[in-house]
C-alpha positions as CSV (number, residue, x, y, z in Angstrom):
1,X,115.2,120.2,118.1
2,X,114.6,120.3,114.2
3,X,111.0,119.0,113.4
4,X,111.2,119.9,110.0
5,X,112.6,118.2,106.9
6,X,115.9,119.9,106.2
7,X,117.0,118.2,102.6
8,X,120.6,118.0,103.0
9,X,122.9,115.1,103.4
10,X,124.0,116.1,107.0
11,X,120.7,116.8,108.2
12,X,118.7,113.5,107.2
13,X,120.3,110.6,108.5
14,X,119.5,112.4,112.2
15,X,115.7,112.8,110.9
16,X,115.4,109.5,109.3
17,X,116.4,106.4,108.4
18,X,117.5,105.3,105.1
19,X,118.0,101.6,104.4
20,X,119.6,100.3,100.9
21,X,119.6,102.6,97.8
22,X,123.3,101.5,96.7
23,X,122.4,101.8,93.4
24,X,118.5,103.5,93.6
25,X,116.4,103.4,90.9
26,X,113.3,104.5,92.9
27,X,112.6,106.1,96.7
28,X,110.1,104.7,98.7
29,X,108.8,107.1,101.7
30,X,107.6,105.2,104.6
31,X,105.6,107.0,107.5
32,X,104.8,105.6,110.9
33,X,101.1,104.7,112.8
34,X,99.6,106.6,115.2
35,X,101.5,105.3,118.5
36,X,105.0,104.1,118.0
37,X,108.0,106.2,115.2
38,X,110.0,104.9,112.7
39,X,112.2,102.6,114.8
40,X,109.5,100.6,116.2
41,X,110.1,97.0,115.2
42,X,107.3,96.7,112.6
43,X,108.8,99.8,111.0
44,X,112.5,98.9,110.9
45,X,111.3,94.7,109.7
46,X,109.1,96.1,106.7
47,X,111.9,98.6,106.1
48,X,114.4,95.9,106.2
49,X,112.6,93.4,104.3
50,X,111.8,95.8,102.0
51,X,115.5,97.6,101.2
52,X,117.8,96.2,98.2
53,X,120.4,98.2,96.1
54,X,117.7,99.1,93.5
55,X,115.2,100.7,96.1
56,X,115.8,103.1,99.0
57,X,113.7,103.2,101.7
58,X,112.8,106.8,103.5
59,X,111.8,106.6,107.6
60,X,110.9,109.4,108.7
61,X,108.8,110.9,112.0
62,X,105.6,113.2,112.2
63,X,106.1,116.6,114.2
64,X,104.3,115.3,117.6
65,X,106.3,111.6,117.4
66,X,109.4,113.9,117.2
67,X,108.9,115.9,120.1
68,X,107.6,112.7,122.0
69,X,111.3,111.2,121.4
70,X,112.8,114.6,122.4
71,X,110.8,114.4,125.6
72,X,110.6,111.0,126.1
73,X,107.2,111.1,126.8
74,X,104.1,109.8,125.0
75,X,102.1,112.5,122.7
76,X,98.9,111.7,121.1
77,X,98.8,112.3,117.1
78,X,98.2,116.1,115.6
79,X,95.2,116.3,113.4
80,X,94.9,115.3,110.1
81,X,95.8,118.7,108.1
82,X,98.8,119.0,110.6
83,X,100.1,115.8,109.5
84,X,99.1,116.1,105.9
85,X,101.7,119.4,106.1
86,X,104.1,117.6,107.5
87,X,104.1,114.4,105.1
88,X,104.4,117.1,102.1
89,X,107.2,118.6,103.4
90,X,108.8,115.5,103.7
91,X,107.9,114.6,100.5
92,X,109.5,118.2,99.1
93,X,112.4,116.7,101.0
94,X,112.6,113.6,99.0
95,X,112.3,115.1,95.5
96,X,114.7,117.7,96.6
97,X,116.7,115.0,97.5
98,X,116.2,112.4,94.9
99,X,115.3,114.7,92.1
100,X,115.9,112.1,89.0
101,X,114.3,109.0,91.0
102,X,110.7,108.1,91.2
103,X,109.2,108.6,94.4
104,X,106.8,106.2,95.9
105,X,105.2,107.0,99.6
106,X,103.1,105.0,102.2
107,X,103.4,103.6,105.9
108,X,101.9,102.0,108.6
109,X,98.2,102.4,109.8
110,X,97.4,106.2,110.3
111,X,101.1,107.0,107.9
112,X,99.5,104.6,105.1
113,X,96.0,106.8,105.7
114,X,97.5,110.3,105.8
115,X,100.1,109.0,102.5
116,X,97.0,108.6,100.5
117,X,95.4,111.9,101.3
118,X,98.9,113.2,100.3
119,X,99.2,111.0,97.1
120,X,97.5,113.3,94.4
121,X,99.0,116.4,95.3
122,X,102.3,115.6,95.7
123,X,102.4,113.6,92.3
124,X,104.1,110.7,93.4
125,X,104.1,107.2,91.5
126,X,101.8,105.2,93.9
127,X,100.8,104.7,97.6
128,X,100.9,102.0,99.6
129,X,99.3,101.6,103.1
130,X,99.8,98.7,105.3
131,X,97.0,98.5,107.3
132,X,94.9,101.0,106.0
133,X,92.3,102.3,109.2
134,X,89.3,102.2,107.2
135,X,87.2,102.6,110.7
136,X,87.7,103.1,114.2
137,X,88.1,99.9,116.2
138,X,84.7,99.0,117.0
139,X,82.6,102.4,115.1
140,X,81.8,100.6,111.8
141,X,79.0,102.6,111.4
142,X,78.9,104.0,107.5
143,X,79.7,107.7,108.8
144,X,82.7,106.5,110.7
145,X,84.4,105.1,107.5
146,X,87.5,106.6,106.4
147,X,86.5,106.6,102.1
148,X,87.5,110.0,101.1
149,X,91.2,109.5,100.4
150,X,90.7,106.5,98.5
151,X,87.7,107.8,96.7
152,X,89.2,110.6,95.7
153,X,92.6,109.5,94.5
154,X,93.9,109.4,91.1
155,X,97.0,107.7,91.6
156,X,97.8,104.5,92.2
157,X,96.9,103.0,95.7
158,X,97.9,99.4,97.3
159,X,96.3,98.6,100.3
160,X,97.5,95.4,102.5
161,X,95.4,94.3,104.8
162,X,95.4,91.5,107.6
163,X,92.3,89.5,107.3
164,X,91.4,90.1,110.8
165,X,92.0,93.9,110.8
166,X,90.0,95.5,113.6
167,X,90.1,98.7,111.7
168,X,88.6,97.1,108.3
169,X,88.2,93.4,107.8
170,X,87.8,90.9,105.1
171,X,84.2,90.3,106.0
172,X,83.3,94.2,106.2
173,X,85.0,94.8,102.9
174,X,83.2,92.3,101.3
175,X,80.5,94.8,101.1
176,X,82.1,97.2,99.7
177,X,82.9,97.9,96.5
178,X,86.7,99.7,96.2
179,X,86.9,102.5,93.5
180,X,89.2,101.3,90.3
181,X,92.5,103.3,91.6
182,X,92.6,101.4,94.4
183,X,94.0,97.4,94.8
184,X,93.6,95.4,98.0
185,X,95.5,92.4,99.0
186,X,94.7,90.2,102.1
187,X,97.2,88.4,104.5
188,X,95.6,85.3,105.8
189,X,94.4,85.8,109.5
190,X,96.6,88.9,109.9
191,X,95.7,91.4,112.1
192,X,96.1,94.9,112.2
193,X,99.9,94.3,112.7
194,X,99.7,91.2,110.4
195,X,100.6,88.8,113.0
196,X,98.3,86.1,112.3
197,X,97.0,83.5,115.3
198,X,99.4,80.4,115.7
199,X,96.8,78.0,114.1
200,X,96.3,79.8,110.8
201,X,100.4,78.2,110.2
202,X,101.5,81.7,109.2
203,X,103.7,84.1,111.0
204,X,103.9,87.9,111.3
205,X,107.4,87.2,109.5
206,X,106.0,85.7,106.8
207,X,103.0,87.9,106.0
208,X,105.8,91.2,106.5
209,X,107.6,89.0,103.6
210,X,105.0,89.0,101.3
211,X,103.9,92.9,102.2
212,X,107.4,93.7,101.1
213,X,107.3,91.5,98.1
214,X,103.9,93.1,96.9
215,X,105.4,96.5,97.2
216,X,108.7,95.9,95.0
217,X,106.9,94.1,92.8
218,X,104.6,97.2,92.2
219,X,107.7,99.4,92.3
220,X,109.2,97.7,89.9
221,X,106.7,96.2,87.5
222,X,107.8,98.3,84.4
């Protein structure tokens, strides 16, 4: 089983997944929450949605996720340094393998969380985190809040966030103020997956739409 990056064109496509890229122009490094990998269906529609000639979009697995699919069994998450190292080498991977592209990184809950720690040191272009945890469901307490990454950050983060998040809502950020790197956009009565309720008259398709809208548009702003 090979759990790290190996930065050649035979070895990734059985570490990864790559969608679009044709005719790249920038790489966008997408890493997974804490309980399902980079096929699970909110991975593979954002991914999807989010692919085109211009932009290539990077899967890829933390260590315990890939020996959870080598043993078919359920593994809770390593701790945060653990997955910091790994989201570095994969980010070593994609500059190795995309040296004359800009490189752009992010993911899904916990993968959007750990991308921002990662952000600075690995000199990327921006972040993105869809979902971003900014507290434990139900432990809003001030000590529980997850502000170091984005306080410390000097590049570029974009943080999308369902309305109704359970790990950070529109209400409870109302009372915070977010430090100047950092931009926040809201998807109506979205939750934590952004599927909103049937009532609001949005769907989880739509609000994954506009997510992947937002991020190509910040990609390719220049």
């Amino acid at each position: 089983m090979i759990s790290s990056p190996m930065p050649t064109d035979t070895a990734w496509p059985s570490l990864c997944r790559i969608d679009g890229g044709d005719s790249a122009e920038a790489v966008l490094l997408l890493a997974h929450g804490a309980g399902a990998g980079m096929d699970h269906q909110f991975m593979a529609d954002i991914a999807q949605q989010l692919s085109c000639s211009k932009l290539a979009v990077v899967r890829f697995e933390f260590d315990y996720m890939v020996t959870a699919r080598a043993n078919d069994k359920r593994r809770p998450p390593d701790r945060l340094p653990k997955l910091q190292a790994c989201y570095d080498l994969w980010v070593a991977a994609a500059q190795q393998h995309f040296p004359q592209l800009p490189l752009f990184i992010g993911g899904k809950s916990m993968g959007g969380r750990v991308a921002c720690v990662c952000a600075d040191k690995a000199k990327v272009s921006a972040a993105f985190a869809l979902g971003y945890p900014f507290h434990p469901v139900g432990k809003n307490e001030p000590e529980k809040w997850r502000w170091q990454p984005l306080q410390h950050a000097t590049a570029p983060l974009h943080i999308i966030q369902g309305s109704r998040d359970t790990f950070g809502n529109r209400v409870e950020l109302e009372q915070h103020i977010l430090p100047n790197q950092v931009t926040m956009t809201w998807l109506e009565d979205g939750d934590h997956s952004f599927k909103p309720r049937k009532v609001s008259g949005f769907t989880q398709h739509q609000h994954i739409q506009q997510a992947a809208q937002l991020i190509r548009a910040a990609i390719f702003r220049g």
